[in-house]
VOPAGU-2260 file (C-alpha; in pm, 1 decimal, decimal comma):
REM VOPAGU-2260
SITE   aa  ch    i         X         Y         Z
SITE  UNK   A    0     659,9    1684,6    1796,3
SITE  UNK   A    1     691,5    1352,3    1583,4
SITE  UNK   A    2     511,1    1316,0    1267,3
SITE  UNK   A    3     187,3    1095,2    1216,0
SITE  UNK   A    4     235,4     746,2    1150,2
SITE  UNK   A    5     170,0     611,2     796,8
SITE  UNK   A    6     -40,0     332,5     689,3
SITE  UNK   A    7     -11,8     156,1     365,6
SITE  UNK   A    8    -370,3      24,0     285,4
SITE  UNK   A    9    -360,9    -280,1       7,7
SITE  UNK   A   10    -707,1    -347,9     -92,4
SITE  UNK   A   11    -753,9    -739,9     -67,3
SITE  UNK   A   12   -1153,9    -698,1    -184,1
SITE  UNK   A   13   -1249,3    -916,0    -463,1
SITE  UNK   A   14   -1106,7    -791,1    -788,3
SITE  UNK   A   15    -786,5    -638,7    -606,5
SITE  UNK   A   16    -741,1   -1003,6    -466,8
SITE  UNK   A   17    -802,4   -1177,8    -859,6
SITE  UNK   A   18    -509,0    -883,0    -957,0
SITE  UNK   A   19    -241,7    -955,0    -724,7
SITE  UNK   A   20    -350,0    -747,9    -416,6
SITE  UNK   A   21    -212,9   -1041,7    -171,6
SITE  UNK   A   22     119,3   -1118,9    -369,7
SITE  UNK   A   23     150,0    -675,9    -313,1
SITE  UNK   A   24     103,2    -669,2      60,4
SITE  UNK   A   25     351,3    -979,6      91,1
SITE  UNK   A   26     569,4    -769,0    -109,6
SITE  UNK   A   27     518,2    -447,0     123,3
SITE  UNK   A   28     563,5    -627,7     415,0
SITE  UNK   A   29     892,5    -825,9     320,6
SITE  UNK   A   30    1040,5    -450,0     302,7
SITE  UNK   A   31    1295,3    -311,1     582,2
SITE  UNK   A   32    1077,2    -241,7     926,5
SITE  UNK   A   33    1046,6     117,6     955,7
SITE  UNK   A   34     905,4     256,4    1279,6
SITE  UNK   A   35     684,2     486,4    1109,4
SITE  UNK   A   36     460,3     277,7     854,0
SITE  UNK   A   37     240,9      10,2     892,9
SITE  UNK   A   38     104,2    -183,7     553,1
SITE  UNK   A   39    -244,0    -352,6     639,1
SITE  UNK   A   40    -463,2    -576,2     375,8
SITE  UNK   A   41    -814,2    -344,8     394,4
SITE  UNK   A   42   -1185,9    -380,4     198,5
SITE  UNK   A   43   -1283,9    -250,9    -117,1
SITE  UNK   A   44   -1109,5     152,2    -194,5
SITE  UNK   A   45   -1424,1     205,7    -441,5
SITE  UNK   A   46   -1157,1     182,5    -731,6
SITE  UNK   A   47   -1234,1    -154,5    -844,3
SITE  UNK   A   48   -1103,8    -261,8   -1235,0
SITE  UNK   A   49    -784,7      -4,6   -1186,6
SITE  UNK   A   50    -648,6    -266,3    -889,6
SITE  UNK   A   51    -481,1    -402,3    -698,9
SITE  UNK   A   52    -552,9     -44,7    -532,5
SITE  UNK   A   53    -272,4      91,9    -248,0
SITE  UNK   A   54    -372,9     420,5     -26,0
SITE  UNK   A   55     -91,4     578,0     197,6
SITE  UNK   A   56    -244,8     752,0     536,9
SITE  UNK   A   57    -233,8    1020,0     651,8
SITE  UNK   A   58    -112,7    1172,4     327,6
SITE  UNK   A   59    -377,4    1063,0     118,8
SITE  UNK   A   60    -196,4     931,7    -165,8
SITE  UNK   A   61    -326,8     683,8    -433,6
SITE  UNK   A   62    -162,9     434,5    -614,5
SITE  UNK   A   63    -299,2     184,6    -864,5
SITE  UNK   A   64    -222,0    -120,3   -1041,9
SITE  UNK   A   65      31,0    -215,9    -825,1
SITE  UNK   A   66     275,7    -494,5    -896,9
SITE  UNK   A   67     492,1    -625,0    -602,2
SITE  UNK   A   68     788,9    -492,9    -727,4
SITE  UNK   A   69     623,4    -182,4    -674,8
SITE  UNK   A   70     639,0    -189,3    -301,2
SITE  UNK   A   71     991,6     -42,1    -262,6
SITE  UNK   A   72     948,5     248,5    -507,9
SITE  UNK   A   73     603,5     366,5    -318,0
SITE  UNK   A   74     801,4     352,2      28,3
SITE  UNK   A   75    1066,9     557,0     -84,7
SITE  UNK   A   76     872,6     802,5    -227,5
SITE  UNK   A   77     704,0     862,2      67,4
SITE  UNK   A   78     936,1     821,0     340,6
SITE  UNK   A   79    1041,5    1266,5     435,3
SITE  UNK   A   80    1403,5    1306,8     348,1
């Protein structure tokens, strides 16, 4: 049985967008292509002022203030050994 696919979520809502949000999803999807994850620019995560705001699916993970350089360190963390 494979595992669930992963989602990145990058909130591009207002104040996530003034912080960086886009500049973060470029930066998530320059990364290597895995099979398993997806990274998709979403609406406001309710977290506004601690942006720009990531959520990984189905794992329910939060991450905040994130800076593109960033992206790789999140992806590694959550891709299973």
């Amino acid at each position: 049985m494979g595992s669930e696919p992963t989602c990145i979520l990058i909130c591009l809502n207002r104040t996530c967008r003034k912080q960086g949000a886009a500049e973060v999803l470029a930066a998530f999807r320059q990364l290597d292509n895995l099979d398993n994850i997806t990274y998709e620019g979403c609406g406001c995560l309710g977290n506004c002022g601690n942006g720009p705001m990531v959520f990984v699916l189905p794992a329910r993970i939060w991450y905040y203030r994130v800076r593109p350089q960033d992206a790789a360190n999140i992806v590694t963390a959550i891709v299973p050994t």
